[in-house]
N, C-alpha and C positions, 0 to 999 in steps of 0.2 A: 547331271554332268554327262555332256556328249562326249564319245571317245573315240578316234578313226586310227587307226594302223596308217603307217606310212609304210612304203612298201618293201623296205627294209627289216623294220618288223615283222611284217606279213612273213617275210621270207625264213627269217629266224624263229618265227612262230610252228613254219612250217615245218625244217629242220628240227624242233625239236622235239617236235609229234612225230616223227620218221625216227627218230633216234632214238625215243620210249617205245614206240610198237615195236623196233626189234629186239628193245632190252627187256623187255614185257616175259617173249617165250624160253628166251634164253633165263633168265631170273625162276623161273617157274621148274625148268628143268633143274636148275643148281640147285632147286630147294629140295623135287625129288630126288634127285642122285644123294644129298645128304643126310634124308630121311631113310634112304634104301641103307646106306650105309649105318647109320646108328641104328639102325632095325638088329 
């Protein structure tokens, strides 16, 4: 099965990889700020 992105997709595909990489470090800090805290 062949699959092409239309470039709408592409677009939203793109967006949403930009929207996880900045929720990635932010997500990773909230984990240590709650682990510092239950410590």
């Amino acid at each position: 099965m062949s699959f092409s992105w239309s470039p709408g997709s592409q677009t939203l595909l793109d967006q949403l990889n930009e929207a996880y990489n900045r929720y990635l470090p932010a997500r990773e800090l909230l984990i240590k700020a709650s682990q510092q805290r239950d410590a």
